[in-house]
C-alpha positions as CSV (number, residue, x, y, z in Angstrom):
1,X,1.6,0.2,-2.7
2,X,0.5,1.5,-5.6
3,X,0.9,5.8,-6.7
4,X,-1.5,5.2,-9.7
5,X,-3.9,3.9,-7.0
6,X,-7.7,6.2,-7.5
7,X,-7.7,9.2,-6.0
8,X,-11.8,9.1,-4.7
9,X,-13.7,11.2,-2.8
10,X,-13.6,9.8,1.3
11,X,-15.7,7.4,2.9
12,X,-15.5,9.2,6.1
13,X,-17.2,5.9,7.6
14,X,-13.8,3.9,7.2
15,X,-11.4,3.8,9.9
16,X,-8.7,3.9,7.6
17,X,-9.6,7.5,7.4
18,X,-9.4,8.1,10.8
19,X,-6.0,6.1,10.5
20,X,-4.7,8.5,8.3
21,X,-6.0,11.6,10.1
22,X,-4.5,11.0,13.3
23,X,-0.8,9.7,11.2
24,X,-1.3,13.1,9.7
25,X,-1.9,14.9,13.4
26,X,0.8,12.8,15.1
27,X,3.3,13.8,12.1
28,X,2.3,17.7,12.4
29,X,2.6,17.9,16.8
30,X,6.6,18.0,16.4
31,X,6.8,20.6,14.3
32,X,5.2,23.5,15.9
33,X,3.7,24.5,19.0
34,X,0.1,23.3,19.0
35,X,-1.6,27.0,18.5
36,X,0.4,27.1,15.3
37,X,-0.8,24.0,13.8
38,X,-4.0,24.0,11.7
39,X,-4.7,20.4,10.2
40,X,-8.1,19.6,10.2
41,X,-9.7,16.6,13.0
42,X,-11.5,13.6,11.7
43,X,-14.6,15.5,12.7
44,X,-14.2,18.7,10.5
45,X,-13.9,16.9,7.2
46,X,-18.0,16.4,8.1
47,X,-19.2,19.9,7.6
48,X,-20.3,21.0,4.0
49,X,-17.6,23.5,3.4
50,X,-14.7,20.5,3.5
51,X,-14.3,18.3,0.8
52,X,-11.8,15.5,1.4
53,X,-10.1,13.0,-1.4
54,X,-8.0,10.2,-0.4
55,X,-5.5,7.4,-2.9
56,X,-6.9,4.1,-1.9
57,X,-5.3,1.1,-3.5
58,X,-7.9,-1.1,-1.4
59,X,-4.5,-2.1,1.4
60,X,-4.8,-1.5,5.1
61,X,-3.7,2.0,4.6
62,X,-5.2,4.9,2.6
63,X,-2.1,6.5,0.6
64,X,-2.1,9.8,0.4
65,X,-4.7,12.5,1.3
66,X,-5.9,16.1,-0.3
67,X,-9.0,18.3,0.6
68,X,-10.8,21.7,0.1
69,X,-12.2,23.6,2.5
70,X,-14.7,26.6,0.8
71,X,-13.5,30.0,2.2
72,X,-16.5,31.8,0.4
73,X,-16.6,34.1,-2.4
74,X,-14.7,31.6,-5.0
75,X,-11.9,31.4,-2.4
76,X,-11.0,27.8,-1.6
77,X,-8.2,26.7,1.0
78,X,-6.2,23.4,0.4
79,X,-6.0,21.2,3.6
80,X,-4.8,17.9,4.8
81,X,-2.2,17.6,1.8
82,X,-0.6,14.5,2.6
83,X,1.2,11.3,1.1
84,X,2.5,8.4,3.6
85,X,6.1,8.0,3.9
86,X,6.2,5.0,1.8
87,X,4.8,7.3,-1.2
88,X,7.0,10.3,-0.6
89,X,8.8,10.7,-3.7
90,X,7.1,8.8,-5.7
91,X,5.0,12.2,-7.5
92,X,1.9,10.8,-5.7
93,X,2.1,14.5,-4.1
94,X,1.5,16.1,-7.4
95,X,-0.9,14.1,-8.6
96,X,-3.3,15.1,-5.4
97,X,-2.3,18.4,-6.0
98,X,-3.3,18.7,-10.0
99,X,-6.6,16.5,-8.5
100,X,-7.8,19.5,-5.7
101,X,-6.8,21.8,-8.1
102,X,-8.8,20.4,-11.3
103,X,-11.9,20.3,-8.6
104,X,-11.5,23.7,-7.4
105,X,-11.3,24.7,-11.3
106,X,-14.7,22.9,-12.0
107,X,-16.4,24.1,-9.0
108,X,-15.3,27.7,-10.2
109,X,-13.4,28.5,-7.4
110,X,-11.0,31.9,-8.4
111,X,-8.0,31.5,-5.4
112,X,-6.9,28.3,-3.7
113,X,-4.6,29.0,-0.9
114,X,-2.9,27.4,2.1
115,X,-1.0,27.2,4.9
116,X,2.0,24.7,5.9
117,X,4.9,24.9,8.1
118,X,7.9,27.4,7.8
119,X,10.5,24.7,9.1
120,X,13.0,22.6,7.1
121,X,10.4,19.8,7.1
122,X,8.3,21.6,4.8
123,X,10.6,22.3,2.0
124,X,9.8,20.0,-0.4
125,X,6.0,20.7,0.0
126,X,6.7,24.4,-0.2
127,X,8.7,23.5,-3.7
128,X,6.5,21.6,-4.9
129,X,2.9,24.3,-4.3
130,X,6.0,27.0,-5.5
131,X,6.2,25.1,-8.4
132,X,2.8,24.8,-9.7
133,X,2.2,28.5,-9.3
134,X,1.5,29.7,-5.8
135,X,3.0,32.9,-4.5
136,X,4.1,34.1,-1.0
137,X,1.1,35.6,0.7
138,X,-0.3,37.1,3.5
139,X,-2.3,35.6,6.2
140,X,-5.9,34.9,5.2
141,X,-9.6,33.3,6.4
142,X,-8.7,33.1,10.1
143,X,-5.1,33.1,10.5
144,X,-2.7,35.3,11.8
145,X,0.6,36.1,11.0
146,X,3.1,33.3,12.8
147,X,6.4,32.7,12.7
148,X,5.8,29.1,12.5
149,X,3.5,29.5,9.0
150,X,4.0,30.2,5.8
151,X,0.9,31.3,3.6
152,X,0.5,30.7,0.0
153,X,-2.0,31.6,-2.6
154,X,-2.7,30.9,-6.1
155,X,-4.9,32.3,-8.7
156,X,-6.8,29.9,-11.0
């Protein structure tokens, strides 16, 4: 496994995207009841709104996983942040991070926010979003306050 692996735009033709998708769905049922978790199916990274990037070192298993889905009016959301467990660690996490938010910058985007879990399994993500800048916010696009979330929000 390589973390200096490209980060590339998805084929979302190659099973190892599905692969990583379902790990990424499988990984998320534990930690909240299933009306509280929002990570996107293989299916919704196919509408135009969602753009999805993956780390592909060219092995049986895509990396590590990052996407943007366009909330309208320069208002972008970060989804399906993720980096295998064999990469956790590693700083693979903030290289996908500076990646989404270098394309959100380009594409003119004003606010990138998200949601990710409240639980003790979400720390170090939560540092690590904390630590490039994003705030505490309130519930936004969709969601609802839940005790289950935590929303954060980031002006560019």
């Amino acid at each position: 496994m390589s973390v200096l692996a490209p980060i590339v735009v998805a084929d979302l033709d190659d099973p190892r995207v599905d692969a990583l998708v379902d790990e990424h769905l499988a990984e998320m049922e534990p930690t909240a009841p299933a009306c509280s978790r929002h990570a996107l199916t293989a299916e919704q990274f196919r509408v135009p709104s969602v753009r999805l990037w993956v780390v592909d070192d060219g092995g049986p298993a895509l990396l590590g996983s990052v996407a943007l889905k366009d909330l309208g009016d320069g208002h972008l959301e970060l989804k399906t942040m993720r980096v295998s467990p064999a990469g956790r660690g590693s700083g693979l996490g903030r290289r996908l991070l500076l990646h989404a938010l270098d394309a959100a910058r380009v594409g003119g985007a004003t606010r990138v926010s998200l949601e990710t879990g409240a639980g003790e399994v979400f720390v170090p993500a939560r540092t690590l979003y904390r630590a490039h800048g994003f705030v505490d916010c309130g519930p936004f696009g969709d969601y609802r306050q839940d005790p289950h979330s935590t929303f954060l929000t980031l002006a560019l």
